[in-house]
C-alpha positions, 0 to 999 in steps of 0.5 A: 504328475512328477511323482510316478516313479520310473516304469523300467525300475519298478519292473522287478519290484512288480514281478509278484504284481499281475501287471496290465500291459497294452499290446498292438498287434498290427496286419498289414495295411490296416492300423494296429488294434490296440489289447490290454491284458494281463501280464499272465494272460495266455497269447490265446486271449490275444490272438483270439480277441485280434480274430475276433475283433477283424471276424477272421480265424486267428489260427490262419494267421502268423503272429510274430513278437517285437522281436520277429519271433514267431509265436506259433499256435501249437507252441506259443499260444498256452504261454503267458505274455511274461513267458513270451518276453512280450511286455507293455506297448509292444507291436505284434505282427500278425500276417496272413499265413500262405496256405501250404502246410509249412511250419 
């Protein structure tokens, strides 16, 4: 359909709009697991529904955005994926933290 106008500039014509953004988050060596979620929705449902779906802690895991940023629990996981500037069909990495309490 020719018609669909351009995603990039409705962007900001939807800010008002609860948009729906699909996000992979991928571990290593396995195919990423794809979400739809709102663009409000809290990184925790993310993070939750990833833990949930491979049957592991997500809180053992390190999340990092499109851009290698960490998303860390005690900090990011209350935010939106608006806040968190993660948008629609954007790779979240998630690694297996090393156990050893650093940051």
């Amino acid at each position: 359909n020719m018609a669909e106008p351009d995603v990039k500039d409705e962007k900001n014509v939807q800010k008002g709009l609860t948009k729906t953004i699909e996000v992979s988050v991928k571990t290593p060596g396995e195919e990423p697991i794809k979400f739809r979620v709102k663009a409000t929705s809290k990184f925790e449902k993310v993070a939750n529904a990833f833990g949930k779906q491979l049957g592991v802690d997500p809180s053992k895991f390190k999340f990092l955005d499109a851009e290698g940023q960490r998303i860390a629990k005690q900090t990011g996981w209350s935010k939106t994926m608006e806040e968190l500037g993660i948008e629609n069909e954007d790779t979240i990495d998630a690694m297996l933290e090393q156990t050893g309490g650093r940051e």
